[in-house]
ZAMARGU-4260 file (C-alpha; in steps of 0.2 Angstrom, whole numbers, plus 5000, padded with zeros to 4 digits):
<rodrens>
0) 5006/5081/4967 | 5001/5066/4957 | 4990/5067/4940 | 4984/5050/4929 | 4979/5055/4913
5) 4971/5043/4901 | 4981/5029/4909 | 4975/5011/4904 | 4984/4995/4907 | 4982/4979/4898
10) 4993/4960/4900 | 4991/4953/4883 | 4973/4956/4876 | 4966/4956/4895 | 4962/4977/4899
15) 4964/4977/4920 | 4962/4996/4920 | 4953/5008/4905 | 4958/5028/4902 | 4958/5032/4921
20) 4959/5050/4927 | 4965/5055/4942 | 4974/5068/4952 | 4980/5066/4971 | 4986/5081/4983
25) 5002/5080/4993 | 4998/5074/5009 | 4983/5065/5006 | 4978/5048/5010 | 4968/5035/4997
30) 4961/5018/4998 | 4959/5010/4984 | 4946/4995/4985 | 4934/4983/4974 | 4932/4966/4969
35) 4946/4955/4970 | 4953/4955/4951 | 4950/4975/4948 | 4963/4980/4945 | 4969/4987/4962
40) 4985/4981/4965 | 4986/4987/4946 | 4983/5003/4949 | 4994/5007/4965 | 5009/4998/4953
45) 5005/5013/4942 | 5004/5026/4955 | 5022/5022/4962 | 5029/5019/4944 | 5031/5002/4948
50) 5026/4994/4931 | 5022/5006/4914 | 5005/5009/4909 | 4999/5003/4891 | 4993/5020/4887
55) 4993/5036/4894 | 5003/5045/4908 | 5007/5047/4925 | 5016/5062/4933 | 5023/5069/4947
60) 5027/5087/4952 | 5043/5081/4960 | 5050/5066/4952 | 5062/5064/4963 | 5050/5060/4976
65) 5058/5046/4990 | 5043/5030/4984 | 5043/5013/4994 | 5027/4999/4995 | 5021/4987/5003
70) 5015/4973/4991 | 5001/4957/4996 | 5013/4947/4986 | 5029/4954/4988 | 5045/4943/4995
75) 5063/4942/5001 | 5077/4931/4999 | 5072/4917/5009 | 5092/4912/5014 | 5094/4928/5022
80) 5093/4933/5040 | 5083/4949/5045 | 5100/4959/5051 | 5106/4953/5033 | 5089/4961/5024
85) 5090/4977/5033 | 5109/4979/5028 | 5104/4973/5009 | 5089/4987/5009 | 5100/5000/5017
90) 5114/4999/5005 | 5101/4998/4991 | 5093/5016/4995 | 5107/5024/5001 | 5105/5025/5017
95) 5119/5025/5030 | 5113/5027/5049 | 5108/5012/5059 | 5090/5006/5057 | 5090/4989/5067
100) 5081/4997/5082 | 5067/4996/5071 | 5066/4975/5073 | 5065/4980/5090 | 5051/4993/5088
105) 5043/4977/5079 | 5045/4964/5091 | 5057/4954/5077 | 5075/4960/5088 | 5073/4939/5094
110) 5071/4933/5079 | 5082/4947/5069 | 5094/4930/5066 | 5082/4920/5057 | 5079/4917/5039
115) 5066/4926/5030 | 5057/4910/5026 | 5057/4902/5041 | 5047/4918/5049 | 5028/4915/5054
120) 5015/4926/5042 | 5014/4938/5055 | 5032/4942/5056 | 5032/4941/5037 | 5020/4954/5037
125) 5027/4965/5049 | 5046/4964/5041 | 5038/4969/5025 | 5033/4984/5031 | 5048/4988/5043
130) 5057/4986/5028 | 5046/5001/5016 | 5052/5016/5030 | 5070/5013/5028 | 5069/5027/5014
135) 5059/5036/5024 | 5047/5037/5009 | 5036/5055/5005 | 5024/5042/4994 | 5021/5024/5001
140) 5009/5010/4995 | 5003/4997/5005 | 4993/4984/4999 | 4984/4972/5011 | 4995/4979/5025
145) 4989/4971/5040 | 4986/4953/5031 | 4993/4937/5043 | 4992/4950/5056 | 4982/4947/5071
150) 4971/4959/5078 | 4984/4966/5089 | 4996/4968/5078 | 4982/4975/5065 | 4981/4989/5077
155) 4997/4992/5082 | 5005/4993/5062 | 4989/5003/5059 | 4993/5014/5074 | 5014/5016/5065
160) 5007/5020/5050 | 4995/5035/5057 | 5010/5040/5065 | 5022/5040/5053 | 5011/5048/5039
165) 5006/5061/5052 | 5026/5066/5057 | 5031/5064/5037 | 5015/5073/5029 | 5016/5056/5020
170) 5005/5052/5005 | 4995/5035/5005 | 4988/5024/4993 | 4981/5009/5003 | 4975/4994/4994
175) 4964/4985/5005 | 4947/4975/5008 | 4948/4980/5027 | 4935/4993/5030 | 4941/4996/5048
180) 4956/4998/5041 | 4953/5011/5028 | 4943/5020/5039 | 4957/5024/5052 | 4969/5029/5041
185) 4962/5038/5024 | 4951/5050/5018 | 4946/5046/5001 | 4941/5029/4993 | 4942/5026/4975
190) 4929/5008/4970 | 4937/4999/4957 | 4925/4989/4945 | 4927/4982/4927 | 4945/4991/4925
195) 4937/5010/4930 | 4933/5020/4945 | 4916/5019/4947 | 4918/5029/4962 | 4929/5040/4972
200) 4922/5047/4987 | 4927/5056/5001 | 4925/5050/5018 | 4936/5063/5028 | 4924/5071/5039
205) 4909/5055/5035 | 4914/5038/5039 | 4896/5031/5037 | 4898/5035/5015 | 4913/5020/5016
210) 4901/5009/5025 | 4885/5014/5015 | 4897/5010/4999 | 4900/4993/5005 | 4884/4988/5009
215) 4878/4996/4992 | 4892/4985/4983 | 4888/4967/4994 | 4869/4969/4988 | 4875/4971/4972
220) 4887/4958/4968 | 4886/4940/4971 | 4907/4941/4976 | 4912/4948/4994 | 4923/4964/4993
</rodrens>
């Protein structure tokens, strides 16, 4: 579905990402993880076509693929209301039926008439991600999903997103340091370090490799994952 040939990415002289390779089937369901500066965020920008590698390619068998993320850092206008953000997002993909159950669905239908800004973290959170199904995307990108969350709402958002990539046959990217996290919902983990993928394992029918791999990468590493 997806194939990275060669691809590297640099920001003036700094190289984040050097000559990755990399194919990813329909339907599957990737983490990407590492040390914090490499280069996952980066990499899953690359994957959804988000930014333009410095070198090398990135294609899909269907380019016409519906895409949508989730981004750690990602924001909305701060002087808009929830009900005024969903009708923004909807116009902008095109789509016409009504989506503001979906507040309801995440517990923000009593707040649907605040500002962005003046929502908690959580809420933040959880409007981020109400806000990447509108599409009803075939390839979604989420990076540090369940941040501000707490750990109800971890496993609640974690239960929507099983459920929807199970109903959709959705593909995954997930950027995350969460091990629980990447554990519930993928099936492969690509480790980023120094701007490569020193490894890419799958942990589909053997949860035990992804903790094995942690453990491996705390001894080490002076950094936590």
């Amino acid at each position: 579905m997806i194939k990275v040939s060669d691809m590297s990415k640099k920001y003036g002289k700094k190289t984040i990402l050097k000559s990755i390779d990399l194919k990813i089937k329909e339907g599957e369901r990737i983490a990407i993880m590492g040390l914090n500066g490499s280069g996952k965020t980066t990499l899953g920008e690359l994957i959804l076509k988000v930014i333009k590698p410095s070198s090398g390619t990135i294609k899909y068998k269907n380019e016409k693929i519906k895409r949508n993320a989730t981004f750690q850092d990602g924001s909305f206008d701060s002087e808009l209301n929830l009900y005024q953000l969903i009708k923004f997002y909807s116009y902008a993909f095109g789509v016409k039926k009504d989506l503001y159950h979906l507040l309801k669905d995440f517990e923000l239908d009593k707040v649907a008439k605040y500002k962005f800004s003046k929502l908690s973290g959580g809420q933040k959170q959880k409007f981020k991600f109400l806000i990447t199904l509108i599409n009803e995307p075939s390839l979604l990108l989420l990076d540090e999903l369940t941040t501000s969350l707490d750990y109800i709402w971890r496993n609640k958002i974690v239960e929507l997103v099983q459920k929807y990539i199970n109903e959709k046959k959705c593909t995954l990217i997930l950027v995350s340091h969460d091990i629980e996290e990447v554990s519930s919902l993928c099936d492969r983990v690509l480790f980023l370090k120094d701007g490569v993928i020193e490894k890419d394992i799958d942990i589909l029918n053997n949860k035990n490799k992804l903790i094995d791999l942690i453990k491996e990468e705390i001894i080490n590493n002076d950094s936590n994952i």
